[in-house]
KOLRO-493491 format. One line per field, with one value per residue: residue in three letters; x, y, z of N, C-alpha, C, CB in turn; chain. Coordinates in Angstrom, 1 decimal. Glycine has a CB too. Example, Ala and Ser with C-alpha at 12.3 -4.5 7.8 and 13.67 -1.06 7.14 Angstrom:
REM KOLRO-493491
code = [ala,ser]
n_px = [13.2,12.8]
n_py = [-5.7,-2.2]
n_pz = [7.8,7.1]
ca_px = [12.3,13.7]
ca_py = [-4.5,-1.1]
ca_pz = [7.8,7.1]
c_px = [13.2,12.9]
c_py = [-3.3,0.0]
c_pz = [7.8,7.9]
cb_px = [11.3,14.1]
cb_py = [-4.5,-0.6]
cb_pz = [9.0,5.7]
unit = [A,A]
//
This chain:
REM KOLRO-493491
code = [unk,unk,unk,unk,unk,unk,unk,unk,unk,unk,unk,unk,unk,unk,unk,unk,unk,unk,unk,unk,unk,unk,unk,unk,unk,unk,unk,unk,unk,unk,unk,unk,unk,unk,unk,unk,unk,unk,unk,unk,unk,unk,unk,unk,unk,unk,unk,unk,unk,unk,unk,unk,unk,unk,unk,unk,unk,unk,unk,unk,unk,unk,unk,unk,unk,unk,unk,unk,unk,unk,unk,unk,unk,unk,unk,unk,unk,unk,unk,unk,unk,unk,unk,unk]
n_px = [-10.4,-8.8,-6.6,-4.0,-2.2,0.5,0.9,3.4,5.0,3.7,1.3,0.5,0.2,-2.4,-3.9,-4.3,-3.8,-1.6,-1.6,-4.2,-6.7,-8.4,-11.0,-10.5,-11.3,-10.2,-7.9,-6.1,-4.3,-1.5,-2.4,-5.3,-5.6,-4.9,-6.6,-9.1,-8.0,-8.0,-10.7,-11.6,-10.4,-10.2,-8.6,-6.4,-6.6,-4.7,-2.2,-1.4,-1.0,1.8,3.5,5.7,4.9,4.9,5.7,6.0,8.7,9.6,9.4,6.8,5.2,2.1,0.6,1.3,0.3,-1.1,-0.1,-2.4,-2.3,-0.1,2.7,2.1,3.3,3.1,4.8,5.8,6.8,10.3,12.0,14.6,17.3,20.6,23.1,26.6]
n_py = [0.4,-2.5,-3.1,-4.9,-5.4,-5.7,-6.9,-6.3,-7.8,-6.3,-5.5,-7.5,-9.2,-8.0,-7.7,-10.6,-11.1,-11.7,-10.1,-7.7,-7.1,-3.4,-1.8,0.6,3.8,4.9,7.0,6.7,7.9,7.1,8.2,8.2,5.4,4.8,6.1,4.3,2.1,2.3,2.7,0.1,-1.7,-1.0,-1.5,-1.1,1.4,2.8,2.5,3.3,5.9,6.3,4.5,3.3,3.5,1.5,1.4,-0.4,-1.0,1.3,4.0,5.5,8.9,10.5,11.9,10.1,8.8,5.5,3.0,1.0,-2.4,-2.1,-3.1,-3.1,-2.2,-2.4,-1.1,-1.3,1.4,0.7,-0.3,-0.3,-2.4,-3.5,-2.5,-2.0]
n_pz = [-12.4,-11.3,-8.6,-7.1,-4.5,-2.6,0.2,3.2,6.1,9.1,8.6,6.8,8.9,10.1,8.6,7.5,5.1,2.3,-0.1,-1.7,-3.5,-4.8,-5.8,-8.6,-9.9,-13.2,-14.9,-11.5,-8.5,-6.3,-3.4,-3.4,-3.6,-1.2,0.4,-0.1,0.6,3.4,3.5,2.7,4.9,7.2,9.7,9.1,8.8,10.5,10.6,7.4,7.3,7.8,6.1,3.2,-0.1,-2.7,-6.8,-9.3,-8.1,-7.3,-5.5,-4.3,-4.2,-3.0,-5.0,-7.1,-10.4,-10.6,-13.1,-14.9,-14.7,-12.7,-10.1,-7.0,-3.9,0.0,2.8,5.7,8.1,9.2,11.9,14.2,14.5,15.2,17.1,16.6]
ca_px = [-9.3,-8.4,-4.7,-3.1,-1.7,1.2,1.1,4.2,5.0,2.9,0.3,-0.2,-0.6,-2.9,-5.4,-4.2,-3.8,-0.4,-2.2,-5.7,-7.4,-9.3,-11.1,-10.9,-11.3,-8.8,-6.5,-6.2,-3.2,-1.0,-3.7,-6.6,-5.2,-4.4,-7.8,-9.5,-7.2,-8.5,-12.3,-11.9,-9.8,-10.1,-8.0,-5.1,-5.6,-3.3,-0.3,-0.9,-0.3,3.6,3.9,5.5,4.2,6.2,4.4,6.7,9.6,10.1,8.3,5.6,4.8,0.4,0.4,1.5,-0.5,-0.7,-0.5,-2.8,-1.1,1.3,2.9,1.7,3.7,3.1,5.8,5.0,8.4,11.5,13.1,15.3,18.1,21.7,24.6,28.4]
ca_py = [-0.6,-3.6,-3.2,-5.9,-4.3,-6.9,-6.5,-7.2,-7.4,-6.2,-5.1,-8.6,-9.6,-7.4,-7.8,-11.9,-11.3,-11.4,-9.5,-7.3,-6.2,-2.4,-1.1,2.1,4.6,5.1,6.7,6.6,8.0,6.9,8.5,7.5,4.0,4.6,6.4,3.5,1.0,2.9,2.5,-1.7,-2.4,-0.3,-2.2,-0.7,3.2,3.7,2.4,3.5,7.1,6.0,3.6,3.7,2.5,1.4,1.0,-1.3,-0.8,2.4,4.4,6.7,9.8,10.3,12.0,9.5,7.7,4.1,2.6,-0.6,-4.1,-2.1,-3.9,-1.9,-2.7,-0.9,-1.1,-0.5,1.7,-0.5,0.6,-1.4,-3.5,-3.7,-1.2,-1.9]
ca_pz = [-12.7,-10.4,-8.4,-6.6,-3.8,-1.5,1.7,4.3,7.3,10.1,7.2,6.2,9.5,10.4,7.2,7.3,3.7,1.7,-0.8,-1.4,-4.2,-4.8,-7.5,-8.2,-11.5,-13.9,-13.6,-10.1,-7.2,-4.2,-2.5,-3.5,-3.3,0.8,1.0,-0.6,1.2,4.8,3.8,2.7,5.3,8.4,10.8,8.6,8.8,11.9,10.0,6.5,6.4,7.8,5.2,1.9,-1.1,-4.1,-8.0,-10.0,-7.8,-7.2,-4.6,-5.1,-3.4,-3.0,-6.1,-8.2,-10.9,-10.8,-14.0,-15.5,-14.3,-11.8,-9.2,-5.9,-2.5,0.7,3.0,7.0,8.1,9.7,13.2,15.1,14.4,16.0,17.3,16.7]
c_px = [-9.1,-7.2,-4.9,-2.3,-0.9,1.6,2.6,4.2,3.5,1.4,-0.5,-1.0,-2.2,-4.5,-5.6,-4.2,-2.6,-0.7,-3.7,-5.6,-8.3,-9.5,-11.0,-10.9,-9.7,-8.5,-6.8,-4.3,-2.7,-2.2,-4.8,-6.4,-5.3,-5.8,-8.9,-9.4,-8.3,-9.8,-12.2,-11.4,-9.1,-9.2,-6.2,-4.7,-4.6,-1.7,0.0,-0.3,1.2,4.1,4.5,5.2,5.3,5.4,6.3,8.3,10.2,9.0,8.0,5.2,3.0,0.0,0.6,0.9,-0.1,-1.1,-1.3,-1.9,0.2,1.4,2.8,2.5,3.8,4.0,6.0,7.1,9.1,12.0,13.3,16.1,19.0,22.6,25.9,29.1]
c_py = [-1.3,-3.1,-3.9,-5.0,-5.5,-6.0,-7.2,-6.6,-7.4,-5.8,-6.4,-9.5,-8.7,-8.1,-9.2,-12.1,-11.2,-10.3,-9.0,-6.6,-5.0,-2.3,0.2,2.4,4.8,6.3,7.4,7.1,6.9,7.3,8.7,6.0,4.1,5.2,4.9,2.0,1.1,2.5,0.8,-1.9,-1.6,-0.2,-1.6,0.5,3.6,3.3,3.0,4.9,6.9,5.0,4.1,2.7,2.9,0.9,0.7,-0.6,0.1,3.5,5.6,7.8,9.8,11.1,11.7,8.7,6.6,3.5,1.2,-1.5,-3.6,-3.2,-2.7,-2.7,-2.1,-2.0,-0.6,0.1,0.7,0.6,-1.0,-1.6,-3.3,-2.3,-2.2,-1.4]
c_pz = [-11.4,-10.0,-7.5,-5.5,-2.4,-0.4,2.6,5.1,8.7,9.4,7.0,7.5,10.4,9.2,7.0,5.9,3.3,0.3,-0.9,-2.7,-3.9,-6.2,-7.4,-9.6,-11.6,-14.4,-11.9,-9.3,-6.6,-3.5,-2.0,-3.6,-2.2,1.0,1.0,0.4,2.7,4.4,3.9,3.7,6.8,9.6,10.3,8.8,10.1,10.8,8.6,6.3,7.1,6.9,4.0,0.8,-2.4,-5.5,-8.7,-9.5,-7.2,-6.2,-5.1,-4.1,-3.8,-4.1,-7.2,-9.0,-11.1,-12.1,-14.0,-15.3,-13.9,-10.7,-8.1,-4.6,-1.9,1.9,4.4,7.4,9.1,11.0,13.4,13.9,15.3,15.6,17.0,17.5]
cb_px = [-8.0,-8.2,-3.6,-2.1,-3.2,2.7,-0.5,5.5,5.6,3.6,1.3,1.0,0.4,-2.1,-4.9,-5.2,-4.7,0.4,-2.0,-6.2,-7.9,-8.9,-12.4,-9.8,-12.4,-8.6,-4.6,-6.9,-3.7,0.5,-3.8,-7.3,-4.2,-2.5,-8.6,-9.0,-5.2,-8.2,-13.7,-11.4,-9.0,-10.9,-8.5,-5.0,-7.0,-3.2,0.2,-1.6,-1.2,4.2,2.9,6.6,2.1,7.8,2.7,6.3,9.9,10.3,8.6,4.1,5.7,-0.6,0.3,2.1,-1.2,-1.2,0.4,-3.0,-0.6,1.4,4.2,-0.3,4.6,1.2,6.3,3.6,8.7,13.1,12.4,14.3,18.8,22.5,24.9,29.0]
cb_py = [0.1,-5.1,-1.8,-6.6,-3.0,-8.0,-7.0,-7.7,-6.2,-5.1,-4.6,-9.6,-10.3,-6.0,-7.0,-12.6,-10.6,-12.9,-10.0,-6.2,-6.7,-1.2,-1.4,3.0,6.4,4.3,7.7,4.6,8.6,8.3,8.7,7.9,3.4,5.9,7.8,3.6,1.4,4.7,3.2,-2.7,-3.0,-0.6,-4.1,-0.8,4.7,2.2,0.5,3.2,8.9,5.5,2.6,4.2,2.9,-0.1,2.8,-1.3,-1.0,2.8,4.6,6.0,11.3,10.8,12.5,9.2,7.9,3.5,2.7,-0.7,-5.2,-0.7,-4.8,-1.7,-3.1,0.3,-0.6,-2.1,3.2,-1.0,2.0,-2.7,-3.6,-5.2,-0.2,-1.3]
cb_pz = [-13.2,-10.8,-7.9,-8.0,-3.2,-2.2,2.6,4.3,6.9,11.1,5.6,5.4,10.2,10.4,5.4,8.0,3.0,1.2,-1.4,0.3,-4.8,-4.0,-8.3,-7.1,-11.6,-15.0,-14.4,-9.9,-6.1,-3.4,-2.3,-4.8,-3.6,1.8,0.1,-1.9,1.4,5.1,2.2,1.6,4.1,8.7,10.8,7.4,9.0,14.5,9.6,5.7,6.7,9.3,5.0,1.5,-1.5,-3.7,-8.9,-11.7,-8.4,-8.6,-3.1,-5.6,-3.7,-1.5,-6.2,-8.1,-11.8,-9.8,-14.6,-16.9,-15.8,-11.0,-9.3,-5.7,-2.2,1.3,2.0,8.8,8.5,8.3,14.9,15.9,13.2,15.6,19.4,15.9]
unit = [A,A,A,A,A,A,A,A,A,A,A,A,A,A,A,A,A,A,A,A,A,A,A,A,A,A,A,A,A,A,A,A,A,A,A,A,A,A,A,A,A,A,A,A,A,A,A,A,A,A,A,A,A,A,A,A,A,A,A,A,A,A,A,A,A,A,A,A,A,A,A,A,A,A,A,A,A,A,A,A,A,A,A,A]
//
């Protein structure tokens, strides 16, 4: 199966893509997606295993299956902002 997988952030600029397709068998993981992710697109494995990934909204731990025409978002983690 095809997934659609939107990239932000430091992700996107990294890969220069706002999005990347994989194929992979059905049904398919979280983590066989991030393995998958790591072989196409190399320049990524340092960030993904701290990332989270979210399948139609809702985040997914690496053994979760991704359904047919999910929405896949990975999600590099947030530090920083402001004190009070």
């Amino acid at each position: 199966m095809r997934i659609r997988v939107h990239l932000f952030a430091r992700l996107r600029d990294i890969a220069q893509q706002v999005m990347v397709e994989v194929e992979l068998p059905a049904p398919c993981t979280v983590g066989q997606l991030r393995a998958e992710l790591t072989r196409s697109y190399p320049l990524l494995e340092p960030m993904l295993p701290h990332c989270a990934i979210g399948i139609n909204g809702e985040l997914a731990d690496a053994t979760a299956e991704i359904p047919e025409d999910a929405e896949v978002a990975i999600l590099p983690p947030v530090s920083g902002g402001s004190r009070a």
